[in-house]
N, C-alpha and C positions, 0 to 999 in steps of 0.2 A: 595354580594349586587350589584356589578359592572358589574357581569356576567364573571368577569377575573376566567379562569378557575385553577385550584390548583395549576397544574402544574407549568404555565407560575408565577403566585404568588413565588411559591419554587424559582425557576430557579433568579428570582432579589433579593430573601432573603437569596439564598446562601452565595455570597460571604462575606458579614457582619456573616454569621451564621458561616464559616470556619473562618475568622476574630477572631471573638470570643470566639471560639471553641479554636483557637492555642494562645492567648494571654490571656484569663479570666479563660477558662473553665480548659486546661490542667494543665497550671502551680498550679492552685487551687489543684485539683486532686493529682498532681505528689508531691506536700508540703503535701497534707494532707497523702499519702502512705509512704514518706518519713519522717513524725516525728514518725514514728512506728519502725524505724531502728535506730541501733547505730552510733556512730562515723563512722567507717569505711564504713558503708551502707549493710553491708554484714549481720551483725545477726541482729534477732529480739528485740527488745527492750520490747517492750510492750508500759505498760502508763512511764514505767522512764521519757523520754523526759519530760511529762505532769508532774509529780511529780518534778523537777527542778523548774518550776515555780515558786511554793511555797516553797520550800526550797534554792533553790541559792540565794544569799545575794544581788547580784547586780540586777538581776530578780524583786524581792523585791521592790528595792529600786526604781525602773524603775516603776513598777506599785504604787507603792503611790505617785508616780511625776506625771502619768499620771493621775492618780486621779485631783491631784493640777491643769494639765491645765484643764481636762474634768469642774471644777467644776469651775473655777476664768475666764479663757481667752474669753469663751464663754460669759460666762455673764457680764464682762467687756465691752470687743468690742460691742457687740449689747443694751448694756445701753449707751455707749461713739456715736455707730450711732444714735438713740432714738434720745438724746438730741441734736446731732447736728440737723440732720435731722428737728426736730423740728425748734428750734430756727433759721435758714439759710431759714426759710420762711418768718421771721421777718423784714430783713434787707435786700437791695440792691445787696450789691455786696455777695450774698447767694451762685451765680453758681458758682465765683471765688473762693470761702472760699471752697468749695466742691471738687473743684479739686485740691488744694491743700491740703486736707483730703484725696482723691481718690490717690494722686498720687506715696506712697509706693506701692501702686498694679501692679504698672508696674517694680517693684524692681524685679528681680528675691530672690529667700529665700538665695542663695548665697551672692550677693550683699550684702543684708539686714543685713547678718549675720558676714561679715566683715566692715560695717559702724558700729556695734553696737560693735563690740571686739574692737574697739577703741572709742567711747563713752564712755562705761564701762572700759577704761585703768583707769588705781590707779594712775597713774602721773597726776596731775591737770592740766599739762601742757599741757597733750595730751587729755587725759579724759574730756570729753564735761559737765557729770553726775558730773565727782568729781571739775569738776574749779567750776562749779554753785555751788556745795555742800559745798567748801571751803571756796567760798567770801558768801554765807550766814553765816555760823560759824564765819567766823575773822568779820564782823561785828557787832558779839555780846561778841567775846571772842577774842579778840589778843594772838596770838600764840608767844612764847620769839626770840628776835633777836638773843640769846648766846646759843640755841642747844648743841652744843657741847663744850661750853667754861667750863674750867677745870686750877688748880693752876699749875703752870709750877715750875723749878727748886726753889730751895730757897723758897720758897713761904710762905710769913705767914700764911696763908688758908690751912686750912685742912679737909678733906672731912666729914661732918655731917651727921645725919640720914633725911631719905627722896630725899634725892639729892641734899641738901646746903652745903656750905662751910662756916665753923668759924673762925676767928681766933685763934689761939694757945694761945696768951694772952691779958689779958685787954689791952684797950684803957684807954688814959689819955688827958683831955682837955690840947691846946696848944703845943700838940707834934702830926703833920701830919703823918697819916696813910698811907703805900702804898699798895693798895690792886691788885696787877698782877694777869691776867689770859692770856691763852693763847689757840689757838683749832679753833678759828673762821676764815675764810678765807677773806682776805680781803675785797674780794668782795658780799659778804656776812653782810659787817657791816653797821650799821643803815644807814641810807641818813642822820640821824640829828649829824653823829658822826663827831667830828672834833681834830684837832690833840690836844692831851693829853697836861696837864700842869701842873705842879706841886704842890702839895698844897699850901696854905701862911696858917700860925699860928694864929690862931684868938680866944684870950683871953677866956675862957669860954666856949670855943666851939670845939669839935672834930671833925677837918676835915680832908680829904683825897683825893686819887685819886684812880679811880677805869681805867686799861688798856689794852689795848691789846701791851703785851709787848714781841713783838716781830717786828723783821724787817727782810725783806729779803736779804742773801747773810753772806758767812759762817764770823763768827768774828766779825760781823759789828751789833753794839749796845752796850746799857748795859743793864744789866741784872738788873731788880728790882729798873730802876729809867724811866722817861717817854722820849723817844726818840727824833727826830724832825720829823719821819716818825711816828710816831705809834698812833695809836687814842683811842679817851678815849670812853669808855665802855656807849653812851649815853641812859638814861632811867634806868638805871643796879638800880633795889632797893636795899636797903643799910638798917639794922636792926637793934641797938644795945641791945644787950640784958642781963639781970641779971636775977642772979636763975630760967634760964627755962623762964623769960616773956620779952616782948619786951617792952621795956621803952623807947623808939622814935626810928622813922626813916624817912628815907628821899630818894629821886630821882638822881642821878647822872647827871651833865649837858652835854652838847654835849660835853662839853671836857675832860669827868669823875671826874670831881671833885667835892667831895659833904661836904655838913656842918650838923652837927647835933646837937642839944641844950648839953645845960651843964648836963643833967639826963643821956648820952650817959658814962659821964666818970666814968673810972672804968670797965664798961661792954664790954663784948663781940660784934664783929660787925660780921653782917650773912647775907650772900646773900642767901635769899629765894631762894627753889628749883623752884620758877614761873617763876624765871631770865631764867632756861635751861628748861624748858620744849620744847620738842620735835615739830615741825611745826608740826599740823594740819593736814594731807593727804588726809584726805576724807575718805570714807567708801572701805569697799573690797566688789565691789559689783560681782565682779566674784567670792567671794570668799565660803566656803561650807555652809555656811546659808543663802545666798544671790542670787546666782546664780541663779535658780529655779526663782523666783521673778525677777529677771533681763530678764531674756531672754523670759517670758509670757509678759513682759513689751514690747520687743519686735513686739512679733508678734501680740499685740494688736497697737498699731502705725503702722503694716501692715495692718492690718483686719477691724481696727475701719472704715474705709474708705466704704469696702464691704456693711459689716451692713449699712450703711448710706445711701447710694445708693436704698440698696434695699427697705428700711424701707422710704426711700423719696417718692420714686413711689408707695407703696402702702397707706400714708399720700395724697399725689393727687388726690385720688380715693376717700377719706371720704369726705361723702355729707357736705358740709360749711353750709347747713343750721340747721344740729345737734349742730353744734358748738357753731353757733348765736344764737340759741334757749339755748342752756346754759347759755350764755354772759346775754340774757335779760330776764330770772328767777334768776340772781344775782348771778350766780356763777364766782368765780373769776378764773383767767389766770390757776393758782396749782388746782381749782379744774376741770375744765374743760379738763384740761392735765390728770389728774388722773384718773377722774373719765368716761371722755370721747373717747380721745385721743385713748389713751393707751388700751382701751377695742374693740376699734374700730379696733385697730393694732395687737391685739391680734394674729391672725394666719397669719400675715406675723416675726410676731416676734420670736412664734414658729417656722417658715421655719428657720428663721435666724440664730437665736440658734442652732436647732440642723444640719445645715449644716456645722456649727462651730466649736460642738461637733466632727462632723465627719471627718473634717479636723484637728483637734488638734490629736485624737488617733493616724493619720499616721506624726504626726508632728516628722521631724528628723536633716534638713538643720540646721537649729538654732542652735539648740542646741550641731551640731555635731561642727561648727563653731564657737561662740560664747565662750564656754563652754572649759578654759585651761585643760590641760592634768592632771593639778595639781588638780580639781575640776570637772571634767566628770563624776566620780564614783559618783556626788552627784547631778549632773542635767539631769540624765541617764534618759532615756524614752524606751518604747516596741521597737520602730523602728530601738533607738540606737542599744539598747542592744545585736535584730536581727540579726542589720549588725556586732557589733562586733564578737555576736556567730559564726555567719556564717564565716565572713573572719578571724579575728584579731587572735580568741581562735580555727579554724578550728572544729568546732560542728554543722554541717548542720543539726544533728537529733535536737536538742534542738533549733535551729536556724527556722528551718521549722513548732516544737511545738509551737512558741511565733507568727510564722505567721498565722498557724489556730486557735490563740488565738484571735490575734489581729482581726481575719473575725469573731470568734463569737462574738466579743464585735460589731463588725461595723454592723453590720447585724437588731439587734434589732432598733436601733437608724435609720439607712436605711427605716425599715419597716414601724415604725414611722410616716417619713416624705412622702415615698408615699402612706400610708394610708390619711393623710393629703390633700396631693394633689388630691388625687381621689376625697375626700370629697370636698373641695373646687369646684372641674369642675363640679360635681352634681348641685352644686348649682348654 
């Protein structure tokens, strides 16, 4: 059309064409010649490499994970840009809120994926997911201050079913109870606990002391009466019980001392196993039902930002007089979003999507980071499992089968989108 003649054309498209040719074209060719050979590369294989696929276990498990992100991360992230996108045309400060939506994209997937293995830490102390996860739990269910507290030497308490302690014999109104435990670290003990005291006898009524009877430094105390160091078991519930039912109970005060009415005497006194239940931890979100879910959680707080961007600029392109024409035939905000919006965004949302798709199938940083050694085997993906075939288990033929695997899965989805595109510049 230029009159540029072939030649001089060839001559400026070589070097991109040798480009190509030594970085897309051969290594494709030399993976695809190479899953036809065995291990050592020297004999023929056939399809074996291809038959692994489907029978290796980790193989397996790699493809119905890639399933999970092809089918959630995609449509997450570009439903998560949608509505920003939208709504960040609403309000003011829109460009601000955008760029801090935009700006895990300047993360490399390495960074990303060592800020999130400590997000996702089980210790709530370090764990960002499980402190949030924690203090919404204890504010609906308090976790026991006595974990670990257990009847120490002499101990009238004796270990019950479900994880309470009984007494060994009735209680009697007017003769003080001493109820010893020991296991909790001092610093550990309630803020409301203060130093222990001794019961007083009070007519009608069965009281005690509940403590932490011990002190530190070898010799120094007594055993089985309340110290000047040692503090009393504050909040400790106290049961007393006849035939199997509990016939009253009552709360132990900061100094473990507690009373219980006259229905108490005679019966057994029970510290509920709710006194030692275990604190709370949070979820095991690295853990092998979990993980998978954690780490597409991830790369969607990278990716949501992309969608957004893209899906904003092709939202500035729909005519606002379609819109306003909705607004004043009475359609309201949800239906004009629904019904207009979003039909309008149609083939930028497609683009989106399946760009997303096609970045998820080579998706591996994440996951190869993120993902402890104790739980790999269950957040495994094609990419992973690649690099591990390749280098970890030394299987370049099966290693190079999952790579011409992963190009016929990428390929359709490819075709896809610049079938799309062409359509779009036609018009």
């Amino acid at each position: 059309m230029t009159g540029t003649r072939r030649a001089v054309a060839a001559l400026f498209l070589l070097p991109a064409l040798v480009l190509l040719g030594a970085l897309v074209v051969y290594p494709i060719g030399y993976s695809l010649v190479r899953s036809f050979y065995d291990q050592s590369g020297d004999g023929f294989a056939g399809l074996d490499n291809y038959k692994a696929l489907f029978t290796d276990d980790g193989i397996r498990t790699a493809l119905k994970n890639n399933v999970l992100w092809v089918v959630f991360a995609p449509t997450v992230a570009t439903a998560l840009g949608l509505i920003f996108a939208v709504l960040t045309e609403r309000i003011r400060w829109g460009t601000a809120f955008k760029l801090v939506v935009f700006m895990p994209m300047a993360i490399s997937m390495l960074a990303a994926g060592i800020i999130f293995r400590l997000v996702y830490d089980q210790d709530p102390d370090k764990g960002v997911a499980n402190a949030v996860w924690v203090g919404v739990h204890d504010t609906f269910a308090q976790s026991s201050a006595f974990p670990k507290a257990h009847p120490g030497r002499q101990s009238p308490l004796e270990a019950a079913q479900g994880g309470a302690f009984l007494t060994r014999e009735p209680v009697r109104a007017g003769s003080p109870v001493s109820l010893p435990l020991v296991g909790v670290p001092p610093d550990q003990m309630p803020d409301s606990a203060k130093k222990a005291a001794p019961a007083t006898s009070e007519p009608g009524k069965v009281t005690g002391t509940t403590w932490q009877d011990f002190t530190r430094g070898k010799g120094v105390g007594t055993l089985g009466a309340p110290d000047p160091s040692e503090l009393g078991y504050a909040g400790m519930r106290i049961e007393a019980v006849k035939d199997g039912k509990v016939v009253a109970s009552t709360t132990a005060a900061g100094d473990g001392t507690f009373s219980l009415p006259e229905a108490a005497d005679g019966a057994q006194l029970r510290l509920p196993a709710s006194n030692f239940k275990e604190a709370y931890n949070g979820l095991d979100w690295l853990g092998p039902s979990l993980v998978t879910p954690a780490i597409i959680g991830s790369y969607i707080w990278m990716w949501a930002g992309f969608a957004m961007v893209l899906i904003a600029a092709g939202l500035a392109s729909v005519p606002r007089e379609l819109l306003e024409a909705a607004r004043v035939d009475g359609a309201n905000e949800w239906q004009v979003f629904r019904r207009v919006t979003v039909p309008l965004l149609a083939p930028v949302l497609a683009v989106v999507t399946v760009t997303l798709m096609i970045n998820v199938l080579k998706v591996f940083d994440l996951v190869f980071i993120i993902a402890p050694g104790s739980s790999q085997d269950d957040a495994n993906v094609l990419a992973l499992e690649l690099y591990r075939k390749g280098f970890s288990e030394d299987q370049p033929g099966i290693a190079s089968a999952i790579a011409v695997f992963l190009l016929l899965l990428v390929i359709p989805v490819m075709w896809f989108n610049v079938r799309r595109l062409r359509r779009e510049v036609r018009r």
